[in-house]
N, C-alpha and C positions, 0 to 999 in steps of 0.2 A: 126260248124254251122249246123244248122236243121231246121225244116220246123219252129219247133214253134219259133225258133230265128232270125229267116226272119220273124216270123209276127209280131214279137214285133218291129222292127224295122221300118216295115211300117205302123203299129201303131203312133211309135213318130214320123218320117216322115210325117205323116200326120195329125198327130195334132199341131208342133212347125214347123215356119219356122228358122231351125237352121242355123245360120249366116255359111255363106261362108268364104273361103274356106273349103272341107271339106279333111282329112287325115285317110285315112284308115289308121290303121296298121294291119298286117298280111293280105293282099290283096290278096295273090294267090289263083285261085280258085284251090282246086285238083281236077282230073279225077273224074267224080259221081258225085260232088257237085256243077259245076260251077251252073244249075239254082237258086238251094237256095243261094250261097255263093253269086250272084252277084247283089251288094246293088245300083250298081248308075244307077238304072233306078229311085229307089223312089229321087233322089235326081239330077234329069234331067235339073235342074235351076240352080246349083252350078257346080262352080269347083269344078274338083272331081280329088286327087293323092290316087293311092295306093301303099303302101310302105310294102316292104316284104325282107327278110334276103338274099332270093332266087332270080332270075328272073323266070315269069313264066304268064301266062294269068292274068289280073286284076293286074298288077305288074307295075306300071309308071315309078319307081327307087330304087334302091337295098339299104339299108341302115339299120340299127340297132336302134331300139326302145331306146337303153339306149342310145343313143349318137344322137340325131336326126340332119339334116344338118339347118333346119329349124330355122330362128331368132326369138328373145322373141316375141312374143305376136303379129305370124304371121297368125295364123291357126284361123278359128272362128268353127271349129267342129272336132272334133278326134274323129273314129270310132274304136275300139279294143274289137270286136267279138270273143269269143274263141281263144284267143291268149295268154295274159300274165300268162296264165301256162306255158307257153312254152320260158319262158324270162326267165333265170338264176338269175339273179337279177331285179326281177318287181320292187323294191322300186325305182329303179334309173329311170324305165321306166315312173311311175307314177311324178315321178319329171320333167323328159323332159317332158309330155303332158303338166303338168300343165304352163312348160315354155313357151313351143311354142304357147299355147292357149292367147287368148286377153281377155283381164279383163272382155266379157261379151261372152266370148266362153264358148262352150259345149261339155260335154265328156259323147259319148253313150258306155258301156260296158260290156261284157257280162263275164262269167267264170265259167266254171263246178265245181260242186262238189260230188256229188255223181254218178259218172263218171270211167268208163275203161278209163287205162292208152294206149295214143296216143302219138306217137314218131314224131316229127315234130322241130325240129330233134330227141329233149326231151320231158318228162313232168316234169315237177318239180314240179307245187304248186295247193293245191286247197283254196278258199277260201269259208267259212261261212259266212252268210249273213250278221253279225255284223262285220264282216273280212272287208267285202267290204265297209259297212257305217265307219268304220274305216279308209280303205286308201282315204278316199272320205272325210274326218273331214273339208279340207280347202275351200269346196267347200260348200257355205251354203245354195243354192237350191237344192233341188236334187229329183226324184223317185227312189226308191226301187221295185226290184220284187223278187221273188224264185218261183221255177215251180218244181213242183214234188210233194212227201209228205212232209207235213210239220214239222216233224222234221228227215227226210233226205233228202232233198231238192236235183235235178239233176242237178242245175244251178242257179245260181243267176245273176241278169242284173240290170244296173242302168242307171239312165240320170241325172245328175251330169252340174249344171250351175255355171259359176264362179259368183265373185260377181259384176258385172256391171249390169247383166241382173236380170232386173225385178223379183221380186218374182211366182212361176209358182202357178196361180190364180185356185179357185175351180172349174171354167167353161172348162180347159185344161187339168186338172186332171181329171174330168167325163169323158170327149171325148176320152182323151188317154185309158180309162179303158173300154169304151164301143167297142174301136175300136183292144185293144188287146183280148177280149172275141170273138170279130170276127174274126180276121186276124191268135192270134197264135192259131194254131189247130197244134195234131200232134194226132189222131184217131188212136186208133186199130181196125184192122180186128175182125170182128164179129167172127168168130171162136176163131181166139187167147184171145181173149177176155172172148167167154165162159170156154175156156183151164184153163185160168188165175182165174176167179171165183172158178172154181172147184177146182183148187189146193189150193185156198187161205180154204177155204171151210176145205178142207182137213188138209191140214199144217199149218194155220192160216194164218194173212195177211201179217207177215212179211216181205218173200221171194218176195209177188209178190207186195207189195205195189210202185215200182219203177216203175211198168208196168201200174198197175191199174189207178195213180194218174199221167198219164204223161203229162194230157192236165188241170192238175190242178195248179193255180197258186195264187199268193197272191202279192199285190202291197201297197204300202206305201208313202207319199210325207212328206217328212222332210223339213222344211222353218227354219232360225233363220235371224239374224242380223248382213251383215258381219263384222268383229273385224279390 
């Protein structure tokens, strides 16, 4: 988690009122991160569980993403922030969400890609942006985003509606875009900044392009007809 991934989230937090209950997964905050890691203040009206492998702060009960304890179509929101890289097998995980979720539940999610490898316990996976509108196929509302450069993107995020819930309208889609231009920032210091032009300058953009473009992003909304 990082700043600009906390603003994208109280971006859609505060442009969708997403159904309750809501499910973090990977909820503990670590040492240094608990401000940005901790999501349920934007979500102060919902139940809020966070579920994590570990016990530890932001942690309600210990449990495993591919095995959830959770009955079908109990959860109206799954939160999984920088997490299923870290799931040995995410296919299984993306099948439990989609289990526990209720036919007009919502799945926010984020996932590095152009990204240093983080042990927590592991990393195992990154996913490309078409990676992610791919494991996302059964869910036929959905936003898209990628932050970084655009064709090495540092992360990719989505919101992801099942199909009971209404199609997400042009007047939700602006709001959400106008309120992630606000919310995610993640600025460089004016020195490092100048550093980073100069070298780009010198070496050309490609070394420094992960640094230049970090508060750059691009967003998408995919609507069809569920099957």
């Amino acid at each position: 988690m990082n700043e600009f991934h906390h603003g994208v989230a109280r971006a859609i937090a505060e442009t969708f009122d997403l159904p309750g209950p809501i499910l973090e997964i990977g909820s503990q905050q670590v040492a240094g991160q608990e401000e940005i890691a901790d999501l349920r203040p934007l979500f102060q009206d919902k139940r809020y569980l966070g579920v994590d492998i570990a016990g530890g702060r932001g942690v309600d009960f210990v449990a495993d993403v591919e095995s959830l304890p959770q009955v079908d179509g109990s959860v109206g929101t799954v939160i999984a922030m920088n997490t299923l890289e870290h799931v040995p097998h995410f296919w299984r995980a993306f099948d439990e969400i989609h289990r526990v979720l209720r036919p007009d539940g919502a799945l926010l999610i984020s996932c590095p890609f152009y990204f240093h490898l983080h042990s927590y316990p592991s990393d195992y996976w990154r996913f490309s942006p078409e990676a992610l509108a791919l494991l996302l196929d059964r869910y036929p509302n959905k936003i898209l985003g990628r932050h970084g450069p655009p064709r090495r993107p540092a992360s990719v995020w989505a919101l992801a509606f099942r199909e009971d819930r209404p199609p997400i309208s042009p007047a939700e889609f602006e709001k959400y875009r106008l309120l992630v231009g606000r919310y995610a920032r993640q600025p460089l210091r004016a020195g490092r900044k100048l550093r980073y032009r100069v070298g780009r300058w010198i070496c050309g953009s490609r070394p420094f392009a992960p640094y230049l473009y970090q508060e750059h992003w691009e967003t998408e909304c995919r609507t069809r007809k569920a099957s």
